[in-house]
C-alpha positions in Angstrom: -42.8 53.7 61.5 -42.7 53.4 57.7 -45.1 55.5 55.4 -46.9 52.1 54.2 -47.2 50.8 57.6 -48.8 54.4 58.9 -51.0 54.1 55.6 -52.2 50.6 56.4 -53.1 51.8 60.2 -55.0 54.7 59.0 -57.1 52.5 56.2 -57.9 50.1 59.4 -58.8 53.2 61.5 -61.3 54.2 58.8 -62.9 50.7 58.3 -63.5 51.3 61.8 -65.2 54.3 61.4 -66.8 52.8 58.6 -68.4 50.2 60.5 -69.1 53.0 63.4 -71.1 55.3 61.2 -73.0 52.3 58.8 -75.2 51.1 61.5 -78.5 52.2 60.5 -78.9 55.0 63.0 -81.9 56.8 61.4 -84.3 58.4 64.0 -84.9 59.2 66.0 -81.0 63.4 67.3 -75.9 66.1 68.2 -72.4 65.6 69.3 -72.6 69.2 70.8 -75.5 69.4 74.3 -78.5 71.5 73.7 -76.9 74.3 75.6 -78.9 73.5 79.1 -76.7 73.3 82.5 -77.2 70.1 84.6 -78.6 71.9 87.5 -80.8 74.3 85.6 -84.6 74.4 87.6 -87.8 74.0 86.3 -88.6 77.5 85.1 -85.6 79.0 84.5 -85.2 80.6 80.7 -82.0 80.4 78.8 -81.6 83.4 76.3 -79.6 81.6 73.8 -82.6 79.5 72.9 -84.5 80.8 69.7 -88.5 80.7 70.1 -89.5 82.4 67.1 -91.3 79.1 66.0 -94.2 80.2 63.5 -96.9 78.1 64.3 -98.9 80.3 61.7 -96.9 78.4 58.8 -96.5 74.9 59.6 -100.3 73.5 60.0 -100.4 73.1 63.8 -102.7 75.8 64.8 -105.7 73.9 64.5 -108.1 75.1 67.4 -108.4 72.0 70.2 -112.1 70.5 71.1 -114.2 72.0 73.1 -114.4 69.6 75.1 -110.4 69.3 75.6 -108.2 70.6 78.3 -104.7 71.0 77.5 -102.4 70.1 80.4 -100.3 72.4 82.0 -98.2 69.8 83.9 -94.7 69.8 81.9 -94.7 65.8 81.2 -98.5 65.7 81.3 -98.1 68.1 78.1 -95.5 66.0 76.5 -97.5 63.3 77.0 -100.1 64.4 75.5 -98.6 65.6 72.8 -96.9 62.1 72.2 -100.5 60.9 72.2 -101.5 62.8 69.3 -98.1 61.8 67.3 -98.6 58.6 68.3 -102.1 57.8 67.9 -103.5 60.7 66.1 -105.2 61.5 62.6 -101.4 61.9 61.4 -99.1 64.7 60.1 -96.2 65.3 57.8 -92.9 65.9 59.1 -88.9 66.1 58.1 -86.4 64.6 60.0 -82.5 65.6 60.2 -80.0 63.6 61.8 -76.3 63.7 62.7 -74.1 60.6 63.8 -70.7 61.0 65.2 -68.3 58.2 65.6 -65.0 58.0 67.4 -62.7 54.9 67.0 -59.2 54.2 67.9 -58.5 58.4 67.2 -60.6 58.2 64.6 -64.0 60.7 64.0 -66.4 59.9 60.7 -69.7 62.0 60.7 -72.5 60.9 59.0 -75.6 62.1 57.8 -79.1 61.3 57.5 -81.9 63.6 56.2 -85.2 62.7 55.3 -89.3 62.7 55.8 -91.6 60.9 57.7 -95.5 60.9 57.2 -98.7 59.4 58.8 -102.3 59.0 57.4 -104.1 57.1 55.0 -103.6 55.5 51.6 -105.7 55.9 48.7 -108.1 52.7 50.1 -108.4 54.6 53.5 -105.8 52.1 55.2 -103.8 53.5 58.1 -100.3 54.1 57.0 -96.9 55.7 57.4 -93.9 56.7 55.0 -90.0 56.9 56.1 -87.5 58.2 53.8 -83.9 58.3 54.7 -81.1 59.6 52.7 -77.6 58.7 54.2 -74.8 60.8 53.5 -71.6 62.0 54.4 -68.7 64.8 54.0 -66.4 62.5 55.4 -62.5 63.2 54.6 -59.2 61.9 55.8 -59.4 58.0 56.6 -63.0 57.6 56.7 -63.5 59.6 53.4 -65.7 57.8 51.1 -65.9 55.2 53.8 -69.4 55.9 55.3 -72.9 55.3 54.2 -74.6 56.8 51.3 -77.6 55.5 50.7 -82.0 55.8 50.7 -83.8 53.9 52.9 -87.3 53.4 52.8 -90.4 51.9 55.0 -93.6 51.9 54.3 -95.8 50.4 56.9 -99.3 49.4 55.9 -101.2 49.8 59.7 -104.1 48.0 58.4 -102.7 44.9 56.4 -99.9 44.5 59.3 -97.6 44.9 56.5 -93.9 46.8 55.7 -92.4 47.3 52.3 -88.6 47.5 52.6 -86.3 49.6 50.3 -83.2 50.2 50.0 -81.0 52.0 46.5 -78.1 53.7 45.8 -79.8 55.7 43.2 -81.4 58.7 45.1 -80.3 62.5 45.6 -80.2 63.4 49.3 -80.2 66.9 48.1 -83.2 66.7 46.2 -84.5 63.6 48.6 -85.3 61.6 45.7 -84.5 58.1 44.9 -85.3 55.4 42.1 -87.3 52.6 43.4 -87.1 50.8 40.2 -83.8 50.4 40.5 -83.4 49.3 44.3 -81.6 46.6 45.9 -83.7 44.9 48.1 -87.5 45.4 47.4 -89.7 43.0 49.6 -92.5 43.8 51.3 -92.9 41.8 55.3 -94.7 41.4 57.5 -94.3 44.5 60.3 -93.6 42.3 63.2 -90.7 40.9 60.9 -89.9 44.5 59.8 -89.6 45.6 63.2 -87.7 42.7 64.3 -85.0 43.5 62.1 -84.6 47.0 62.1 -85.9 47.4 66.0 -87.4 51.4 65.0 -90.1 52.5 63.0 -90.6 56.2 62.8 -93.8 56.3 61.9 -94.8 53.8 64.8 -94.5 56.3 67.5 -91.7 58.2 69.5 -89.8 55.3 70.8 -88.7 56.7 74.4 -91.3 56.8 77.2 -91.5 59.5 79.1 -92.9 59.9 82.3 -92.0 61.5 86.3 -90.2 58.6 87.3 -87.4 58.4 84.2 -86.9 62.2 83.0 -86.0 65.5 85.0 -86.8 68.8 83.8 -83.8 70.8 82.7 -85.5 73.5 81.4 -89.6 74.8 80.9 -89.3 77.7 79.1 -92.8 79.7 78.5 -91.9 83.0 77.3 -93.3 82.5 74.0 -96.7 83.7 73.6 -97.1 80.9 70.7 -94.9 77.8 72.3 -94.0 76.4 75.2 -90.1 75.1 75.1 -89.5 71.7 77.2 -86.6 69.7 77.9 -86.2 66.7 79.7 -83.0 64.2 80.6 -83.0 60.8 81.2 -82.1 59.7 83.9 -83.2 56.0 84.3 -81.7 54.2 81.6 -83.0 51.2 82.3 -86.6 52.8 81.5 -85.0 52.3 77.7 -86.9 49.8 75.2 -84.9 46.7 74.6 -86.1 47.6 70.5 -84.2 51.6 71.0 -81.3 50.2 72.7 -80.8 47.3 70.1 -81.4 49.4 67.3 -78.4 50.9 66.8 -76.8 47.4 67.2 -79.4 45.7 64.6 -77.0 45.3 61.9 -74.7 42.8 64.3 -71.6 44.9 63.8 -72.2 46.6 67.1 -73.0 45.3 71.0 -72.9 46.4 74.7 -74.7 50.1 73.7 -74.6 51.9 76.9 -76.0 55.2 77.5 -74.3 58.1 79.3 -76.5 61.0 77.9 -79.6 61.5 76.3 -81.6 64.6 76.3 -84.8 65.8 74.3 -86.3 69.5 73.7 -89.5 69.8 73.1 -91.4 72.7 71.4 -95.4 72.8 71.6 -98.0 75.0 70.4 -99.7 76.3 73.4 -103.1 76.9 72.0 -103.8 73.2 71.4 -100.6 71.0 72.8 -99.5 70.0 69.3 -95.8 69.1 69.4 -94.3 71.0 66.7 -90.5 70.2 66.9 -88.4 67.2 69.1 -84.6 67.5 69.5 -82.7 65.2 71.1 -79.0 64.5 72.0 -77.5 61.5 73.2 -74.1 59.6 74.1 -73.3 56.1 74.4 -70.9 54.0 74.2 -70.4 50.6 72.7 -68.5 47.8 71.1 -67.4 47.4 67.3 -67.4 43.6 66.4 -65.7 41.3 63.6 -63.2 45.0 62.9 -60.4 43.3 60.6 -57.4 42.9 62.0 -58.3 44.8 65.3 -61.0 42.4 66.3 -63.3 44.1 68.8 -63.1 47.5 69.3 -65.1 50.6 71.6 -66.5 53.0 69.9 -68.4 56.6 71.7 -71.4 57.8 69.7 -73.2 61.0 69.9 -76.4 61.2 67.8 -78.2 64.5 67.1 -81.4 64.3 65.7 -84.2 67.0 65.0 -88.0 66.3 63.7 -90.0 69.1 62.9 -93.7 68.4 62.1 -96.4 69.9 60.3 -99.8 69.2 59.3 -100.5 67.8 63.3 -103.7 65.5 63.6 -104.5 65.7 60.1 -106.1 63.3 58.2 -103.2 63.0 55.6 -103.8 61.0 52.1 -100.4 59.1 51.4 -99.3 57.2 48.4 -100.3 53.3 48.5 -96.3 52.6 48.5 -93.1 53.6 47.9 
């Protein structure tokens, strides 16, 4: 094989990648598993897992109701805590996610860091902020091939409304970015908003989970502070139609089919605030429209950690981007 014709495979291998790691995969968590054996038992404590959370320092040691009794049932207390995340006063959180693609031989990381809030706006109107900052470290054929960008929703509860931004002037060090100077600036309605982009963190955790679709893999209550959760999925099927097509919203993807997904779960004890969620997951799926290749499969493994703060708290947000 010539050097120009090995050069030309390798720059279609990375458009490949390319397309693999631009699908807006923003949420919701690592190519390597969480450490936790298949047939581990509810119970059984893994001493490679770090429970030193300090649930002194991140606002989530608020004392429950009186009236409340925390559940001591493992998906009972997820649940509950999901409750609170999903239908509480609000909370701040950041959110850090990592996205590995493999094409034809070909792996392209990319990153997405970021924030997202829940509360109210100035006007007392229910509301939630997402910031996400794409970027990448990318070299060899997908160098300078993958996304780097800020991504914004803002989603007006009240109104029914989303404003949608996106720029290429922001710092994803500094997570700041230049609204005045984005691309697309439009503000939706949220049924529209959601109906493009399938995922809106600050809606909720989009997987259900309940006795019939998750086994325990690990309940780990050492901690005098947290309790340490983590469940698998194993009915697939139990998936949203919105999570699965999410990570084939931008049309350059089809056929996502899971293989793995797992999620940790770390909650304070004293009042069943979930402090941190981790998740893992593999699928596979199809690349469409690739140049000169036409279709092509492509195995995913998504890594994504959201540690909140400020649980249940009646959080005043800015009245936009």
């Amino acid at each position: 094989m010539s050097f120009k014709k090995l050069r030309y495979n390798l720059l279609v291998i990375g458009l490949v990648a390319l397309i693999c790691c631009y699908i807006g995969m923003n949420f919701l968590f690592a190519p390597a598993p969480l450490g936790i054996n298949d047939g581990a038992s509810q119970g059984e404590e893994d001493d490679d897992i770090i429970i030193d959370d300090n649930i002194e320092e991140d606002g989530n040691n608020e004392e429950p109701p009186a009236d409340v009794e925390i559940p001591t049932d493992a998906i009972e207390l997820i649940q509950y805590g999901l409750d609170i995340i999903n239908s509480g006063n609000g909370y701040t959180s950041t959110i850090s996610t990592t996205i590995n693609n493999e094409a034809v031989g070909v792996t392209a990381i990319q990153c997405v860091d970021g924030k997202v809030s829940k509360g109210v706006n100035s006007k007392g109107e229910k509301v939630s902020v997402e910031e996400n900052y794409y970027h990448s470290n990318a070299s060899g054929p997908a160098a300078g091939m993958v996304a780097n960008f800020f991504k914004g929703f803002y989603v007006n509860e009240t109104a029914g409304t989303t404003q949608v931004a996106f720029t290429n002037d922001y710092d994803a060090l500094a997570q700041t970015y230049n609204i005045a100077n984005a691309y697309r600036n439009e503000t939706v309605a949220t049924a529209d908003a959601l109906s493009e982009f399938k995922i809106l963190q600050g809606q909720g955790f989009p997987i259900k989970i309940t006795k019939r679709n998750v086994n325990i893999t690990q309940d780990n209550t050492r901690n005098k502070n947290v309790r340490i959760i983590t469940v698998k999925v194993t009915d697939f099927s139990s998936l949203s139609d919105n999570f699965i097509d999410f990570f084939a919203s931008t049309g350059q993807m089809k056929d996502i089919n899971y293989s793995y997904l797992e999620i940790k779960f770390t909650i304070n004890k004293n009042n069943g605030y979930i402090t941190k969620i981790q998740r893992n997951e593999t699928f596979t799926a199809t690349a469409v429209n690739v140049p000169v290749l036409g279709s092509v499969g492509v195995t995913s493994n998504v890594s994504v950690t959201q540690s909140f703060q400020n649980m249940n708290k009646q959080i005043v947000l800015a009245d936009s981007l």
